[in-house]
RODO-2510 file (C-alpha; in nm, 4 decimals, decimal comma):
residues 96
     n   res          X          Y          Z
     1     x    11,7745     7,6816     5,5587
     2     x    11,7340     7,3609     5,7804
     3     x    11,8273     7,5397     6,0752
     4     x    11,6062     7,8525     5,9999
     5     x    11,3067     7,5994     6,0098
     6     x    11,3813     7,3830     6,3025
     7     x    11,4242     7,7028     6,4662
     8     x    11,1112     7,8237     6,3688
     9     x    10,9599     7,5427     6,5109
    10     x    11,0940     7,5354     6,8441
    11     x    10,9967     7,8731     6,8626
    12     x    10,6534     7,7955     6,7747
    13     x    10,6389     7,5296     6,9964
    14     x    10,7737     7,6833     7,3299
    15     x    10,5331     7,9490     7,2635
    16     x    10,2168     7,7003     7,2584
    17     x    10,3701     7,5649     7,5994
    18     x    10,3606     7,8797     7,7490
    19     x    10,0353     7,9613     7,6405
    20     x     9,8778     7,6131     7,8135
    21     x    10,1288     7,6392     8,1470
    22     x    10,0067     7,8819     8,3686
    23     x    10,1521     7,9253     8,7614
    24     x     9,9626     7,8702     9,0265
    25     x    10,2198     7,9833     9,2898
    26     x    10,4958     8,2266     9,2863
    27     x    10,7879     8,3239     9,5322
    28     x    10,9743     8,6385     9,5528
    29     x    11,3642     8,5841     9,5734
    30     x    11,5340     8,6042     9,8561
    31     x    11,5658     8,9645    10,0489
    32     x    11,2478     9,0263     9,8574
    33     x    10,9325     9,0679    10,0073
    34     x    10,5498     9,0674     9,8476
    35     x    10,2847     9,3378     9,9104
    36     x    10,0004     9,0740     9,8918
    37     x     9,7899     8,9738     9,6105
    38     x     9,5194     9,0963     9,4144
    39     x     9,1587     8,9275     9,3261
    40     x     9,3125     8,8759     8,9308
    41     x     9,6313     8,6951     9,0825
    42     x     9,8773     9,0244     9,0264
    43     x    10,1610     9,0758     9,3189
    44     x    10,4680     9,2549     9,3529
    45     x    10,7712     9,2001     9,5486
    46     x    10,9672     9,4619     9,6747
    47     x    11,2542     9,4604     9,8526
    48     x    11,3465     9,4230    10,2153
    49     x    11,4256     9,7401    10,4145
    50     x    11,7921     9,8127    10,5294
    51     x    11,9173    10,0200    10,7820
    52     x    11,9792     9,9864    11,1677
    53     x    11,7762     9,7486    11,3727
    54     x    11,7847    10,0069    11,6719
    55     x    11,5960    10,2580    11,4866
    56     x    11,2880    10,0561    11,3832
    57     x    11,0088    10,2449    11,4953
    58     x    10,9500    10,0090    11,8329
    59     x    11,0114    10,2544    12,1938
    60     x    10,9277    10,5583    12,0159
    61     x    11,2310    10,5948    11,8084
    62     x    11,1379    10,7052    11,4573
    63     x    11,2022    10,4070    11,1468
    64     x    11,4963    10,5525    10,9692
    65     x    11,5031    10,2210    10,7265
    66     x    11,4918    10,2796    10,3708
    67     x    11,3642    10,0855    10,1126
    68     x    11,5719     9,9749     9,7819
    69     x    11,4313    10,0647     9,5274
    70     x    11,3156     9,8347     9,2979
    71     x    11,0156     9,5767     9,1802
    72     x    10,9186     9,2919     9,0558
    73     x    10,5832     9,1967     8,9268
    74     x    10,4179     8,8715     8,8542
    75     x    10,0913     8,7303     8,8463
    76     x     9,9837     8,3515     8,8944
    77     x     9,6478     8,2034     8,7519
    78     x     9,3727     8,0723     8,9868
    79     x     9,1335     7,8392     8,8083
    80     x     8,8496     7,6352     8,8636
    81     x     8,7249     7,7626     9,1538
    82     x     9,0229     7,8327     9,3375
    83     x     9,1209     8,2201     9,4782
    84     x     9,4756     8,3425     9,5534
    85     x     9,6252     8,3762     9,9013
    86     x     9,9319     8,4921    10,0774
    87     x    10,0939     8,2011    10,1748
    88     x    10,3627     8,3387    10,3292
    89     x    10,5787     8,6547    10,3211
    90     x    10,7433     8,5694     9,9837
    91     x    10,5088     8,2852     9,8168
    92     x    10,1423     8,3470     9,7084
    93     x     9,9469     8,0684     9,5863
    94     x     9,5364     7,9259     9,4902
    95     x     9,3437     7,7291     9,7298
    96     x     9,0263     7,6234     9,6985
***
C-alpha cells in the first residue's frame, strides 16, 4: 500500500516537471542528420546517406546513395520572443 502511494507520487510529480521543462535546443544523434526546423519548433532527423563516395552526383556521375530509412521527430519550445534556427547540421536551437 505504501509503495503504491509513493509511487503514485513520483509519478505525479515527474509529470508536473515535464510539463514546466521545455527544450530549447535539440541534437540529432550521431550519423543522423536534421531537415531544418519549422516556425512551431518541429524537426526531424533522418539519417545520413550510405553508399560510395565516387558516385555522389559531383562530375556528372549520377548519386547512387541511399537513404536508411528511418526518423526521428522532436520539437523544442521558443519563448519569449525568441525563433528557432538551424544551428548546425544536427542541433537546432532559439535565439533571440
Amino acid at each position: 500500500m505504501v509503495i503504491d502511494v509513493i509511487g503514485s507520487l513520483v509519478s505525479v510529480l515527474t509529470l508536473c516537471i515535464a510539463l514546466v521543462l521545455h527544450p530549447v535546443r535539440a541534437s540529432c544523434p550521431l550519423g543522423w542528420h536534421h531537415d531544418g526546423v519549422r516556425r512551431t519548433g518541429n524537426f526531424a532527423c533522418t539519417r545520413n546517406p550510405v553508399g560510395d563516395p565516387e558516385w555522389d552526383g559531383t562530375y556528372g556521375r549520377p548519386d547512387r546513395s541511399v537513404v536508411p530509412p528511418g526518423e526521428l521527430r522532436g520539437r523544442i519550445y521558443c519563448t519569449g520572443g525568441a525563433v528557432p534556427i538551424v544551428v548546425d547540421d544536427r542541433t537546432v536551437g532559439c535565439m533571440r
